[in-house]
N, C-alpha and C positions, 0 to 999 in steps of 0.2 A: 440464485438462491435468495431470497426475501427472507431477512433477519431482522422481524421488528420494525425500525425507524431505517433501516438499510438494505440493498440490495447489492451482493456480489457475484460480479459476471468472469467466469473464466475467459481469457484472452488466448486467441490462436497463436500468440507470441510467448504464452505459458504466463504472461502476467496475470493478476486478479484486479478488477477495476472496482473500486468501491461508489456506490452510490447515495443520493439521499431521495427515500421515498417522497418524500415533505414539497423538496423543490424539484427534484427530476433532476439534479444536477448532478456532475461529477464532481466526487469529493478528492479520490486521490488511486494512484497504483501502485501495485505491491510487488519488487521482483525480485526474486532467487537468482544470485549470481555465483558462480562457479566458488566450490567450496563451502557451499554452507550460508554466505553473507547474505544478506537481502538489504532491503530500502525498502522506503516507503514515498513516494514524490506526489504533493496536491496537483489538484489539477493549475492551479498557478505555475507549477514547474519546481516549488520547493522543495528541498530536501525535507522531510517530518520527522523520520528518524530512520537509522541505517545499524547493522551489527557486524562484529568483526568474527565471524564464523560460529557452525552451532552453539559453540559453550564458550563462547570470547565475550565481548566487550554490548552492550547497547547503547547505544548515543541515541539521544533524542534531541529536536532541534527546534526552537520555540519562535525564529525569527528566523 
């Protein structure tokens, strides 16, 4: 799906890959982990931000 300046690909692993129209590059993956939490990890391999179940906590992570 092409969103603007973004492209998001469903993954057969149930992740979502984010893109950038711009460079062609990968930006980062999005995954649903048991219970509700998710992440967000760049393509460098960073943590971006993660949450502690539907209605719990958001951390986001700048470095």
């Amino acid at each position: 799906m092409v969103y603007g300046e973004w492209i998001f690909a469903v993954n057969r692993d149930s992740t979502v890959s984010l893109w950038s129209v711009a460079t062609g590059g990968h930006v980062a993956d999005f995954s649903v982990l048991s219970g509700g939490e998710w992440t967000v990890i760049s393509s460098d391999g960073r943590v971006l931000a993660a949450s502690r179940g539907a209605a719990g906590s958001l951390f986001r992570y700048d470095e």
